[in-house]
Backbone bond lengths (Angstrom), bond angles and torsions (degrees), N, CA, C in turn:
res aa  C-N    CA-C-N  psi(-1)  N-CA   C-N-CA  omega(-1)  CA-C   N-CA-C  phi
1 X - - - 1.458 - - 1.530 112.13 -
2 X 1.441 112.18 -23.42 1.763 116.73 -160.84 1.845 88.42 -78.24
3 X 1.471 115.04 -40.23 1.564 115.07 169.26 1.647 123.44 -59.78
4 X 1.329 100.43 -33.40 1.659 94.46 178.15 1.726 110.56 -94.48
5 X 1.000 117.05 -4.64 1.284 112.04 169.81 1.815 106.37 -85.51
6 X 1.171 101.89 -37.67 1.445 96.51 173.28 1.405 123.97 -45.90
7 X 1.278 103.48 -56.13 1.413 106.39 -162.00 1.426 101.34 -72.17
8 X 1.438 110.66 -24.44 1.828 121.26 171.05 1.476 103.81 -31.45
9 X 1.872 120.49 -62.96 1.002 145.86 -111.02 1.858 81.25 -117.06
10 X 1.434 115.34 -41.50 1.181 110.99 172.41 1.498 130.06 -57.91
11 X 1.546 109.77 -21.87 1.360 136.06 -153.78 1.446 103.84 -85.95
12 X 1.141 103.23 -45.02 1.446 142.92 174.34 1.591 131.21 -37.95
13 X 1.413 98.04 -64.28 0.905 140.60 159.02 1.619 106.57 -61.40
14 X 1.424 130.28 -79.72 1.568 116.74 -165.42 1.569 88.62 -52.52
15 X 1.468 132.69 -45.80 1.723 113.94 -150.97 1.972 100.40 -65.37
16 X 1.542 111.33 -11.16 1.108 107.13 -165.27 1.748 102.42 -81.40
17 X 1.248 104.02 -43.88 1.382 125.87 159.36 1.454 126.25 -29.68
18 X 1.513 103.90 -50.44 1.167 106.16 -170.95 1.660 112.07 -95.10
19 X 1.399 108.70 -13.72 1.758 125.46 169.40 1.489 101.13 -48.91
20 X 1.534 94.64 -52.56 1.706 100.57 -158.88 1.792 95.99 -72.76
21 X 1.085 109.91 -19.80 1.987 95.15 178.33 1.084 114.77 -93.24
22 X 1.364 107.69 -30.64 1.390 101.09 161.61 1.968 128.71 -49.62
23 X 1.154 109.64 -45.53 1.639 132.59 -161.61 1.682 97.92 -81.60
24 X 1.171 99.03 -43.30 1.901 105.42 -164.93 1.433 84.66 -52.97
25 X 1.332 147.72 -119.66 1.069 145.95 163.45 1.206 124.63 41.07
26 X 1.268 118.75 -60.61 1.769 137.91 -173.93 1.912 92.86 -85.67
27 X 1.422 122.70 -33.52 1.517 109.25 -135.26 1.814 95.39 -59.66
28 X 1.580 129.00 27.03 1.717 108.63 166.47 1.408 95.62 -97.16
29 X 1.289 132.45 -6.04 1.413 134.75 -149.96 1.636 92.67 -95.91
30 X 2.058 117.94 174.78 1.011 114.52 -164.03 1.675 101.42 -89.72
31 X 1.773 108.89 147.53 1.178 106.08 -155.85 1.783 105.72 -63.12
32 X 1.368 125.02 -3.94 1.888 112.71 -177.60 1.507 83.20 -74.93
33 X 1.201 145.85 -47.12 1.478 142.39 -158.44 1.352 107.64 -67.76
34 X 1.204 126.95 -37.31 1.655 137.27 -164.41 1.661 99.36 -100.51
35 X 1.402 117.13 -33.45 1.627 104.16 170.63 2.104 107.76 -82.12
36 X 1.384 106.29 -49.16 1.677 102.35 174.68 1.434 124.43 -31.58
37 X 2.092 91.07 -56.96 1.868 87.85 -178.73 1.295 127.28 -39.19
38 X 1.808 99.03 -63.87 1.376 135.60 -179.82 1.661 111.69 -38.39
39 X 1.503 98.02 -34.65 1.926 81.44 178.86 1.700 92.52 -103.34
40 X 1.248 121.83 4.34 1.375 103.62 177.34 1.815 106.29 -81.18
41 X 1.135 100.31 -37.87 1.523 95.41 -178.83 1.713 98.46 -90.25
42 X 1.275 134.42 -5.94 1.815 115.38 171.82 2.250 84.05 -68.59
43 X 1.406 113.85 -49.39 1.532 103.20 -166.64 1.751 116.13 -51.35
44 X 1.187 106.32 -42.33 1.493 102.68 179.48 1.626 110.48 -64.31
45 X 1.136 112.57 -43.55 1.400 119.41 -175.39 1.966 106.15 -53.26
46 X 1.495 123.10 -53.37 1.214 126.09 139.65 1.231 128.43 -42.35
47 X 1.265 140.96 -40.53 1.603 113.22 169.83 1.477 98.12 -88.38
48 X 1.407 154.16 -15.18 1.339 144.82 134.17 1.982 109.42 -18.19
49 X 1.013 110.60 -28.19 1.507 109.92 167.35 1.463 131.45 -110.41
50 X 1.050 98.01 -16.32 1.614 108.48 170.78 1.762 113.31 -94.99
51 X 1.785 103.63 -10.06 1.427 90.71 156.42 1.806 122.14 -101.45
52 X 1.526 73.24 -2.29 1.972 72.52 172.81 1.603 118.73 -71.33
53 X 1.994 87.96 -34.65 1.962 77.24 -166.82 1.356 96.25 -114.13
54 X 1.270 127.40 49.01 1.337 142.93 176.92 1.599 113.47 37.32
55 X 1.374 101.15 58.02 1.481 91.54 -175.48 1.799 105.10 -154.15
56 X 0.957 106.98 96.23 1.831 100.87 170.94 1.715 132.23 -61.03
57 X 1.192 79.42 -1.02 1.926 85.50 164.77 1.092 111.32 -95.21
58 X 1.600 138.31 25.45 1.175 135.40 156.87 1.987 108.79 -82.04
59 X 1.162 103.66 1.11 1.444 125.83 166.00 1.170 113.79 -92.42
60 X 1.062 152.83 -18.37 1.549 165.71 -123.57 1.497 89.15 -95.38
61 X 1.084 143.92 -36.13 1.384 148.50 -118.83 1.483 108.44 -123.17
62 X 1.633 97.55 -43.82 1.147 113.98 -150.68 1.562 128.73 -71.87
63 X 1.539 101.59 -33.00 1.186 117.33 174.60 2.178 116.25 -72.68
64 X 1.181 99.67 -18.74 1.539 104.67 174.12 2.246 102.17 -89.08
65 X 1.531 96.47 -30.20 1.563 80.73 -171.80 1.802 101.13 -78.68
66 X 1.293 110.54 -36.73 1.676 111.39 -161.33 1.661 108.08 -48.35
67 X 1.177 112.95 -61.97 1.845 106.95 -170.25 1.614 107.32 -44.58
68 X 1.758 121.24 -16.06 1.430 96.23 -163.39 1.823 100.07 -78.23
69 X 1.473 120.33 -47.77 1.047 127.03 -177.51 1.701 124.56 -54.16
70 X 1.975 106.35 -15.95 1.448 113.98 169.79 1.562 108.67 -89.52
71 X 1.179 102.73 -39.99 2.009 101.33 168.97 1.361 114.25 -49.82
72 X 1.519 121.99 -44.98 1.623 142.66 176.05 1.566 100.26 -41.61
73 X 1.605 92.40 -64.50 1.951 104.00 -161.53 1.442 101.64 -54.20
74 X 1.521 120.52 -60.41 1.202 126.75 -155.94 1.628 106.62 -76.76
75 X 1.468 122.85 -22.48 1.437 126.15 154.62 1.688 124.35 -57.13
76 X 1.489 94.88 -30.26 1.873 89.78 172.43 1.601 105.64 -100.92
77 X 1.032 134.28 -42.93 1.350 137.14 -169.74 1.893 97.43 -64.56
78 X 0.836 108.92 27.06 1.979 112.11 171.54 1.806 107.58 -150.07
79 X 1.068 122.17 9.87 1.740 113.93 -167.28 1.473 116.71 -39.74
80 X 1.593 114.87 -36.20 1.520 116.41 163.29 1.129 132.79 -78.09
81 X 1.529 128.31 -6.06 1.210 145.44 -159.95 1.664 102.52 -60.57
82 X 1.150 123.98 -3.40 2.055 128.54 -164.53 1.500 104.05 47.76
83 X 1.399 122.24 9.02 1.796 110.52 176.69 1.448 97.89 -45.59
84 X 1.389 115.87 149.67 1.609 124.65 162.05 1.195 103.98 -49.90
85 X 1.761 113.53 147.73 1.540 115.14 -178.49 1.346 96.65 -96.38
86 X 1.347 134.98 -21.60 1.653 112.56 -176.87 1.049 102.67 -88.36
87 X 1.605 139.50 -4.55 1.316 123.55 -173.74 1.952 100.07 -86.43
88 X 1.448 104.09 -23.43 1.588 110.67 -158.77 1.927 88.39 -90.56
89 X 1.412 125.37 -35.48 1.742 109.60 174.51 1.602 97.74 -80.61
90 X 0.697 140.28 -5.08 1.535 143.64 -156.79 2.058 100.21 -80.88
91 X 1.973 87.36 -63.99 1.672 107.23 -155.58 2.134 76.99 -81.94
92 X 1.176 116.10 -37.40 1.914 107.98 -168.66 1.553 99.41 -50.17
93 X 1.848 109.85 -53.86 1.765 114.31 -176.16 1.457 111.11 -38.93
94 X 1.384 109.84 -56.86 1.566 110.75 -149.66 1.794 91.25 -91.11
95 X 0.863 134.58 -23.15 1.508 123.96 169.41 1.287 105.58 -66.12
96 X 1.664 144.79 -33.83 1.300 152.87 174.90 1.779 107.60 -76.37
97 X 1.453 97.77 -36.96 1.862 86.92 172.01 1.536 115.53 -67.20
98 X 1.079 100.25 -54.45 1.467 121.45 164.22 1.887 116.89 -13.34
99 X 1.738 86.57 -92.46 1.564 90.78 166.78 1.433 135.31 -48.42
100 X 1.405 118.17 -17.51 1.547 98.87 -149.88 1.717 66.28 -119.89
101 X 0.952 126.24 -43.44 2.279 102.75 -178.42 1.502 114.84 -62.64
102 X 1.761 109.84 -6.46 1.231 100.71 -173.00 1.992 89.24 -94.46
103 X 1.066 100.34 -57.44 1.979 99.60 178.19 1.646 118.59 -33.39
104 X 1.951 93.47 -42.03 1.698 76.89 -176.37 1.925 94.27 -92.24
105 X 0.708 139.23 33.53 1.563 142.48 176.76 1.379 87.53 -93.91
106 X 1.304 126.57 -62.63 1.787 127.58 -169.81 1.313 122.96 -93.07
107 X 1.616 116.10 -1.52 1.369 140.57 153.32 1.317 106.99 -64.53
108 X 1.602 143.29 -71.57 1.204 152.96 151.50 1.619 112.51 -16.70
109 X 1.040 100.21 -55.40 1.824 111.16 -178.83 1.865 114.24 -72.69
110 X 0.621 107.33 -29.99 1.615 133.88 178.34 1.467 108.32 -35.58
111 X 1.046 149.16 98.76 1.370 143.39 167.02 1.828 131.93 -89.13
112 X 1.199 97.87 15.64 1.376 124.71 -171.17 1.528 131.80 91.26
113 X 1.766 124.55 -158.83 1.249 114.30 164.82 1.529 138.19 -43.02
114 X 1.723 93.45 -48.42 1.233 105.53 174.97 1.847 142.21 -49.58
115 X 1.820 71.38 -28.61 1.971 96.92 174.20 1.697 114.15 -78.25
116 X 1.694 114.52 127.47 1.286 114.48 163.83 1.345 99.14 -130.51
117 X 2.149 103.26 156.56 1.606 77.33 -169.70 1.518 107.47 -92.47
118 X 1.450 88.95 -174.17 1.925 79.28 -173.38 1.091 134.48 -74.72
119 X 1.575 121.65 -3.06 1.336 126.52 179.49 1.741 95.54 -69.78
120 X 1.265 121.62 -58.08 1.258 105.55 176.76 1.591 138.64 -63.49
121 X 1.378 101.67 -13.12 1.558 113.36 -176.12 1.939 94.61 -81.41
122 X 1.525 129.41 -28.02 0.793 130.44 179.02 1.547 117.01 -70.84
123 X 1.346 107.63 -38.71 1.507 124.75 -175.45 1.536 109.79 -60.31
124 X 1.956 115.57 -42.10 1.034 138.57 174.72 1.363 118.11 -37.58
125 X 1.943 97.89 -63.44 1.453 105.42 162.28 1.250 129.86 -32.07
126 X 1.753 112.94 -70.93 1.267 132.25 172.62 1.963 131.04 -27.97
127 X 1.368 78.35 -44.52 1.597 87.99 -176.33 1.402 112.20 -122.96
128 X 1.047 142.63 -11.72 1.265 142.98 163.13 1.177 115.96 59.55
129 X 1.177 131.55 -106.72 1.632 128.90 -159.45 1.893 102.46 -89.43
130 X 1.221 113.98 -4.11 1.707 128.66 156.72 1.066 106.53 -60.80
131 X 1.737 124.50 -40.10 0.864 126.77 -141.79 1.688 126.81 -36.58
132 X 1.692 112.56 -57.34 0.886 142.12 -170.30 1.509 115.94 -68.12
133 X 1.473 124.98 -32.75 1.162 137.35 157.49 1.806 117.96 -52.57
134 X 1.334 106.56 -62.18 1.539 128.07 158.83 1.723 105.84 -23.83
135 X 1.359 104.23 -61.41 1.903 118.44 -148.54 1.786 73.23 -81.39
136 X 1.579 156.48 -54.98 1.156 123.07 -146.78 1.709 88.56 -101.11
137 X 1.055 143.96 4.02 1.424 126.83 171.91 1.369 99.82 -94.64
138 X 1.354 128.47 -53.61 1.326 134.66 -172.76 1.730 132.49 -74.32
139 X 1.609 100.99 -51.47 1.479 115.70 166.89 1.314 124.07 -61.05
140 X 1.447 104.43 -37.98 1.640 118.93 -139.57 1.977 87.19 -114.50
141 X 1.815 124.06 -75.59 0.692 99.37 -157.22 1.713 127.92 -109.55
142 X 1.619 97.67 -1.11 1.488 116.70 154.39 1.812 112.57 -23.25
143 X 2.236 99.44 -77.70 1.416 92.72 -154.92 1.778 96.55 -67.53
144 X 1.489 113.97 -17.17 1.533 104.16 -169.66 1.264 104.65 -49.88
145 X 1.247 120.34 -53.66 1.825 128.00 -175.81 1.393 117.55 -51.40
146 X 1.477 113.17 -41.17 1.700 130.04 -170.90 1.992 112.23 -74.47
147 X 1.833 98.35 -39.34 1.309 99.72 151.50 1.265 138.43 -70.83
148 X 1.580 116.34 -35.87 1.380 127.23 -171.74 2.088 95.34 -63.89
149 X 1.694 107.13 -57.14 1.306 88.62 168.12 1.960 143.33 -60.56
150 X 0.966 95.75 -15.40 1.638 122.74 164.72 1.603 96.97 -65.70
151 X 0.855 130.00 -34.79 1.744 127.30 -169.32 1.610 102.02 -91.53
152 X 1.462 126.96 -23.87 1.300 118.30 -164.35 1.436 116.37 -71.13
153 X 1.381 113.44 7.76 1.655 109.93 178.48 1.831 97.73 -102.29
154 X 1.305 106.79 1.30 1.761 93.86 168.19 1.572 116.20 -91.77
155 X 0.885 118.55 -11.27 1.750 132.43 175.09 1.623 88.04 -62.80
156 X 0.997 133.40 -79.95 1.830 139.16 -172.03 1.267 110.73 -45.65
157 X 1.791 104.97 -63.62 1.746 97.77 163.59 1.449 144.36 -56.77
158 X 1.324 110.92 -10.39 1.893 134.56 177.16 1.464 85.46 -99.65
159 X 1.043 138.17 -29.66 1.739 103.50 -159.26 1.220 112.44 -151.75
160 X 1.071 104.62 -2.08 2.014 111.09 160.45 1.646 121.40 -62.41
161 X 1.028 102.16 91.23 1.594 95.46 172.65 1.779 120.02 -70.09
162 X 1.213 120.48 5.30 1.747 124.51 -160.60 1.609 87.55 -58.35
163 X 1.189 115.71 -64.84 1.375 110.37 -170.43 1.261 133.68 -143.86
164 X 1.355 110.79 159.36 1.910 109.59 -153.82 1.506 103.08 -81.28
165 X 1.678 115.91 171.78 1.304 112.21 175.22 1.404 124.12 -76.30
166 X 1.783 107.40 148.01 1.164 118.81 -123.82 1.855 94.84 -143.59
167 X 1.199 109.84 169.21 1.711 128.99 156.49 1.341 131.13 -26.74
168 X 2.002 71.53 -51.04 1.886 96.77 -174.74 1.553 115.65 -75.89
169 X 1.803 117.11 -31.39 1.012 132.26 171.37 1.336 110.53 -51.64
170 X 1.761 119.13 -45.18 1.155 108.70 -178.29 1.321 123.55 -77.17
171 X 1.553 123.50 -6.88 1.346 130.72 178.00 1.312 103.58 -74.61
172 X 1.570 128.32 -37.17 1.225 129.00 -142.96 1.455 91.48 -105.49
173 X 1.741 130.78 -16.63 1.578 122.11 176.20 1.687 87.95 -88.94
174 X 1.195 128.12 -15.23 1.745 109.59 -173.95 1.127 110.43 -88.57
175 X 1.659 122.82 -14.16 1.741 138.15 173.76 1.657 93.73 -61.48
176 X 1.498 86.22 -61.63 1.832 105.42 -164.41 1.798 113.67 -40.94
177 X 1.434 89.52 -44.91 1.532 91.83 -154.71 1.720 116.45 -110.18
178 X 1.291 99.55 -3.07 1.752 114.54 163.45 2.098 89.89 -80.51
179 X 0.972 117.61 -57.91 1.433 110.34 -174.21 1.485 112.72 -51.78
180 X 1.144 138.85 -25.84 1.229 143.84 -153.51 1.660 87.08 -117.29
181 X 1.345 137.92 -11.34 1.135 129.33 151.22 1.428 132.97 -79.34
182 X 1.909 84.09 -32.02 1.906 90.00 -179.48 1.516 113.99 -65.64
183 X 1.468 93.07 -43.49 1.530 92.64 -160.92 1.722 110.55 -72.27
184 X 2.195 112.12 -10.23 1.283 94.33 -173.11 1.559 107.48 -88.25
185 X 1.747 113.62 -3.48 1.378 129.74 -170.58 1.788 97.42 -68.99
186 X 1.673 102.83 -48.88 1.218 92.35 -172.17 1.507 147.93 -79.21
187 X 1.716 85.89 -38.27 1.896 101.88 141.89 1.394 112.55 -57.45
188 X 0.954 154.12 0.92 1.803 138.28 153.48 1.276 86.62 -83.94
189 X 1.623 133.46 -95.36 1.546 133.64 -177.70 1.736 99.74 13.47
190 X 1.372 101.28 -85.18 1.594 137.72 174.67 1.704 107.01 -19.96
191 X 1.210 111.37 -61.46 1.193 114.08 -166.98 1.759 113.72 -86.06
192 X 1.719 118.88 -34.71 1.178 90.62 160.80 1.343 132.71 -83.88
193 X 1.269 113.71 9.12 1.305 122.38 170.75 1.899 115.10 -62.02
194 X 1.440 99.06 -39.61 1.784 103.24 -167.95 1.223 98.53 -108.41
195 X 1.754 132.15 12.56 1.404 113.13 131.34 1.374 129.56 -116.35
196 X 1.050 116.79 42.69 1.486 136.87 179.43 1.741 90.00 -104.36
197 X 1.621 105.39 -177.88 1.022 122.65 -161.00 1.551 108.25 -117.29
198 X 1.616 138.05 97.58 1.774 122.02 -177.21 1.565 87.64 -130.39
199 X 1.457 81.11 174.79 1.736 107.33 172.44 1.521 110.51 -51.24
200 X 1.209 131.45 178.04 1.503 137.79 160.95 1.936 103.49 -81.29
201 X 1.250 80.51 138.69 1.250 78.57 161.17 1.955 102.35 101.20
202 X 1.488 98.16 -27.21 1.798 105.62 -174.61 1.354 115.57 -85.82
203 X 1.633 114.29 150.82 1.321 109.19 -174.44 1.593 76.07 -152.43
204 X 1.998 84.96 176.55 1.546 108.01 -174.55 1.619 124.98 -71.07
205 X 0.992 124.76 135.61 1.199 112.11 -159.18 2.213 93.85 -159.69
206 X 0.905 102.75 -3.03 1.790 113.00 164.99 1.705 126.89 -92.05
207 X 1.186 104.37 -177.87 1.362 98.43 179.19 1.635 109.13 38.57
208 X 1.186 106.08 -143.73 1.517 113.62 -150.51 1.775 87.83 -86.37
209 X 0.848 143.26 -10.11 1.631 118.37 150.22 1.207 132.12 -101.73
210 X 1.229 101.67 32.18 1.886 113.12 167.70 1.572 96.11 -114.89
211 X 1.643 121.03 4.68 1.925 126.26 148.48 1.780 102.94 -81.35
212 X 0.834 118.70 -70.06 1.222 118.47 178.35 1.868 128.20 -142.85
213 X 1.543 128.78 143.80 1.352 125.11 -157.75 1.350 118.40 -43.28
214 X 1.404 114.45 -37.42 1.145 122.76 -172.13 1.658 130.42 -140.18
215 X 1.635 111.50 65.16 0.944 124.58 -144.13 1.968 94.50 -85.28
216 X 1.162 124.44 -14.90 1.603 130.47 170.97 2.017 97.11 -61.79
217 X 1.226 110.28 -42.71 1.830 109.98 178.87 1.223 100.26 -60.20
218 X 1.574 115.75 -50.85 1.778 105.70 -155.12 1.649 96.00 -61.91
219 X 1.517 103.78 -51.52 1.493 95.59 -172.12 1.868 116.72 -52.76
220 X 1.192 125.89 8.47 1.013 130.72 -156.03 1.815 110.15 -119.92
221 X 1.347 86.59 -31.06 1.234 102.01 176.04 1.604 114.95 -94.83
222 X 1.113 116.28 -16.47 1.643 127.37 -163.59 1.814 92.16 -94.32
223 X 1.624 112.67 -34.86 1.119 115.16 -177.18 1.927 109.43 -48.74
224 X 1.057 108.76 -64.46 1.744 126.21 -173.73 1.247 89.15 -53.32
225 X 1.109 130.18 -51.96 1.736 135.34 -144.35 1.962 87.04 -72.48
226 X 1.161 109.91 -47.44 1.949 116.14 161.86 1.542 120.52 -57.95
227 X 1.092 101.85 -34.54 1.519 96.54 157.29 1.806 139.84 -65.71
228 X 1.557 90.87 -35.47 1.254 84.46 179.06 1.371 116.78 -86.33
229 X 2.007 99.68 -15.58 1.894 98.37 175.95 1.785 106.39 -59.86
230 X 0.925 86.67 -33.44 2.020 87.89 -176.25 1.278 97.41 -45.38
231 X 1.688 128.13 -57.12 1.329 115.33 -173.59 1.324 128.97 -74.91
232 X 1.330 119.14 -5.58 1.227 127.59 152.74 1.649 129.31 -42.31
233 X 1.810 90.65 -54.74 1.612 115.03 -173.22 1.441 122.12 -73.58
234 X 1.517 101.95 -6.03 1.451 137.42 171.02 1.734 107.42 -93.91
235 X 1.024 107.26 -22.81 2.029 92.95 170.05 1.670 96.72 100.65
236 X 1.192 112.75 17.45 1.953 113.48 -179.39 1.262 106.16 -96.79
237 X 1.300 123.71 86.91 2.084 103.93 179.97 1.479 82.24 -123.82
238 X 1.778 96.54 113.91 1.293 126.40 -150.11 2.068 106.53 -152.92
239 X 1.227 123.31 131.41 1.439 98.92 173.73 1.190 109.42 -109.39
240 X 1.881 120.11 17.01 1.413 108.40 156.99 1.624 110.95 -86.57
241 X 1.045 139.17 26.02 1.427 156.83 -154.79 1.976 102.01 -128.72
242 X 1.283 100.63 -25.12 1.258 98.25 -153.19 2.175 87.45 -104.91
243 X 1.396 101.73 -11.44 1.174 100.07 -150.27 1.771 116.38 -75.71
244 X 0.655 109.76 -18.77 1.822 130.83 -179.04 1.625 108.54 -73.03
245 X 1.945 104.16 -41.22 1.405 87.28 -163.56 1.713 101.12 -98.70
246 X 1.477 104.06 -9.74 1.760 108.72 157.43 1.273 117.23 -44.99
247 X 1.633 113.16 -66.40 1.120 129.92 -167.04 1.802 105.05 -58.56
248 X 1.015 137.85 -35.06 1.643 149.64 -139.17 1.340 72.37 -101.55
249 X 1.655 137.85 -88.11 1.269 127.78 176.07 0.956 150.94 -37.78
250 X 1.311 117.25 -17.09 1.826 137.75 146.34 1.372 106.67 -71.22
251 X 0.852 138.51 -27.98 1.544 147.60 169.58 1.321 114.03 -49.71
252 X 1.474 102.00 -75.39 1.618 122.31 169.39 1.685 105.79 -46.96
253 X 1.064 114.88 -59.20 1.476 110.96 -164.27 1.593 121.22 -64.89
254 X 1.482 95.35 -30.17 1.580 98.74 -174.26 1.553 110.38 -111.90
255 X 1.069 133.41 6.25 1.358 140.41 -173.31 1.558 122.27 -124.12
256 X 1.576 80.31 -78.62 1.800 98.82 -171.19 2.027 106.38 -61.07
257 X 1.595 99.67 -56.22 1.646 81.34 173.08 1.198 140.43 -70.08
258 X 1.482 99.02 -28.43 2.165 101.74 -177.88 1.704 89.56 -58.56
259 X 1.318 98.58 -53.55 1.954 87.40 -179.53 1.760 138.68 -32.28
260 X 1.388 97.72 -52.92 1.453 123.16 165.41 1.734 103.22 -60.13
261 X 1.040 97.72 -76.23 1.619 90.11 162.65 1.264 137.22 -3.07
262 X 1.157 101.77 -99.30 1.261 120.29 148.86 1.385 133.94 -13.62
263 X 1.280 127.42 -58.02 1.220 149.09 143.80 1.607 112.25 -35.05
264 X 1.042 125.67 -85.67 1.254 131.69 139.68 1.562 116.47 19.59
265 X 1.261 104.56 -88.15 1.668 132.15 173.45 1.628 96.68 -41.39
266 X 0.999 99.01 -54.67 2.215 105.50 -161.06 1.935 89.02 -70.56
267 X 0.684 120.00 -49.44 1.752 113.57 -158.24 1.439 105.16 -115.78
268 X 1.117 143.99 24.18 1.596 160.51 104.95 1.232 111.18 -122.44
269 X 1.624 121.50 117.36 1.405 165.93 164.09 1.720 101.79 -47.35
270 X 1.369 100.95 -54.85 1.756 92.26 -179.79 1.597 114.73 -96.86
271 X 1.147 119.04 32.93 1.659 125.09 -173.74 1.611 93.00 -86.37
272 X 1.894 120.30 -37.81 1.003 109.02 176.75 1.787 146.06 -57.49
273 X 1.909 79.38 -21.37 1.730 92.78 178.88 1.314 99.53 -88.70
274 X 1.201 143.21 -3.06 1.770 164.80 119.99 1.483 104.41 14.30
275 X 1.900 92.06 -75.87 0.999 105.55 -156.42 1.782 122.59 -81.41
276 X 1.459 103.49 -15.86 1.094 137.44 -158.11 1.942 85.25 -69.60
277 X 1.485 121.25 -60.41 1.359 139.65 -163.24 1.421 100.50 -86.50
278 X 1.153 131.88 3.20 1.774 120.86 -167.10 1.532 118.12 -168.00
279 X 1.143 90.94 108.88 1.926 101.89 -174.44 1.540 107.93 -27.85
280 X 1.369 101.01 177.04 1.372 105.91 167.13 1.052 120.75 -99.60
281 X 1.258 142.56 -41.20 1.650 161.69 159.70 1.612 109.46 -110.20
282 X 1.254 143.96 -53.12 1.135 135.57 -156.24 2.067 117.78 -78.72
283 X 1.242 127.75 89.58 1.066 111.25 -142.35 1.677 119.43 -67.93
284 X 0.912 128.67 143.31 1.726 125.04 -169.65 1.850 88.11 -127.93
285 X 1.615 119.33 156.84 0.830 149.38 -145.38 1.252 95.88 -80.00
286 X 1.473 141.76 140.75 1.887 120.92 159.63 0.749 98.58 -37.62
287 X 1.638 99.99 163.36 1.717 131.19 136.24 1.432 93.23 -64.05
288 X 1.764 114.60 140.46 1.955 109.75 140.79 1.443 105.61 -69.92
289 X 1.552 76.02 146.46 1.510 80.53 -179.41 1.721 113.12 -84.04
C-alpha cells in the first residue's frame, strides 16, 4: 500500500504541477477562466495516469481534493475585494472539512493499484476497446465539469463585498455543515457495516439508512445545495450559481443511484423489498419492526 499511495501522491502532485502551468499564463484573465483551465489540464494530467497503470481510480480522489485548491485560488486572487471575512474563513473551513474527510473516507477504502471501482470495471466490459475514450470523457472529465460548476457559488462568497455576514450565512453554514456530518455519519455507519461479519445476502438497513437508502448522497447533495446558499448570503441571485448543485443532483438521481440500485437488486435478492418500504434520499421514519 506504502507503493500505491505513492504513486497516488505522485499523480497528484504532477496534476498540481501542471494546474499551476496551466493558470500562470491566464492569471490576467477572469478568475472562473484561470481556475476551469487549471483543473482541466490538473484532470488530463490524472487520467494521463490512470491510463498508464490501467486503472481509472487513480481519479477516485480527485473530485473531493480539486474544489479545496479552487476555493484557495479564488480566496487569494480577491484580498481587496471588502467580501466579509467571516463569511470568506467560514465557506474556505467547510469546503476544507469537506474535502479532506471525504479523501481520507476513500483513502481508508482504497485497496491499492490493483483495485478499480466497479462502476468502471463494469463500464470496461460494456465498451471495450472505447473503453479508454469513455473513462477520460466520462470518468475523468464529466464529474470534473459537474464539480467545477458545484464550486461556482464560492467565487461570490470569497469576493462579493454586496453584503456583510448575515442570517442567511447562518442557514447556509447549517446546510453546509449538517451535510458534511450526514454524509461522514453515514460512511462510518457504512463502513463498519462491510467489515463486520453478516449472512450473504445482508446489507445496511439501521441507523441512518433504515431513514433513507442512501443517506451518504443526501449528505452530498445538501452539501452543494450550502454552497450555493452562501452565494445567496453574498447578494448573488444568479442561476449560474445555482448550476453545479442542479447538475450534481440530476446526476445522483438519474445515474449514480438507479446504478447502485441496481447492483443492489443483482447481489442481494431482498434489497428489492428494500426499496419498495424506503425512499431513496428523502428520509421517512422506520417501519417498527
Amino acid at each position: 500500500m506504502i507503493r500505491a499511495f505513492t504513486w497516488i501522491a505522485v499523480a497528484y502532485l504532477v496534476a498540481g504541477a501542471v494546474a499551476l502551468a496551466v493558470a500562470n499564463p491566464l492569471r490576467a484573465e477572469h478568475p472562473i477562466l484561470v481556475a476551469g483551465a487549471a483543473d482541466l489540464g490538473a484532470t488530463v494530467a490524472i487520467f494521463a495516469f490512470s491510463l498508464a497503470f490501467r486503472n481509472s481510480s487513480f481519479y477516485d480522489a480527485y473530485w473531493s481534493v480539486a474544489p479545496i485548491p479552487i476555493a484557495l485560488y479564488w480566496w487569494l486572487s480577491a484580498p481587496d475585494s471588502g467580501a466579509d471575512p467571516v463569511r470568506r474563513l467560514l465557506v474556505l473551513t467547510l469546503v476544507s472539512l469537506w474535502g479532506i474527510r471525504l479523501t481520507y473516507n476513500w483513502a481508508r477504502g482504497w485497496r491499492g493499484l490493483h483495485h478499480q471501482d466497479w462502476r468502471y470495471t463494469d463500464l470496461q466490459k460494456r465498451t471495450g476497446r472505447a473503453y479508454w475514450l469513455v473513462s477520460l470523457l466520462g470518468i475523468h472529465m464529466f464529474p470534473t465539469v459537474v464539480v467545477f460548476l458545484g464550486c461556482l457559488p464560492l467565487l461570490p462568497a470569497l469576493t462579493e463585498p454586496a453584503r456583510p455576514f448575515g442570517a442567511l450565512d447562518l442557514v447556509a453554514a447549517g446546510v453546509t455543515g449538517f451535510a458534511i456530518w450526514l454524509e461522514a455519519a453515514a460512511d462510518q455507519q457504512l463502513r463498519r457495516f462491510t467489515t463486520a461479519s453478516h449472512p450473504p445476502g445482508e446489507f445496511l438497513r439501521s441507523g441512518l439508512w433504515a431513514w433513507c437508502r442512501h443517506p451518504n448522497y443526501l449528505g452530498e447533495i445538501l452539501f452543494w445545495w450550502g454552497l450555493f446558499a452562501f452565494s445567496l448570503a453574498a447578494g448573488v441571485v444568479s442561476w449560474w450559481t445555482a448550476a453545479g448543485a442542479v447538475a450534481i443532483t440530476v446526476m445522483f438521481q438519474l445515474v449514480s443511484l438507479p446504478m447502485i440500485d441496481r447492483r443492489m437488486i443483482d447481489r442481494r435478492p431482498a434489497y428489492a423489498e428494500h426499496m419498495k418500504r424506503t425512499s431513496a434520499l428523502l428520509p421517512r421514519r422506520p417501519a417498527a419492526a
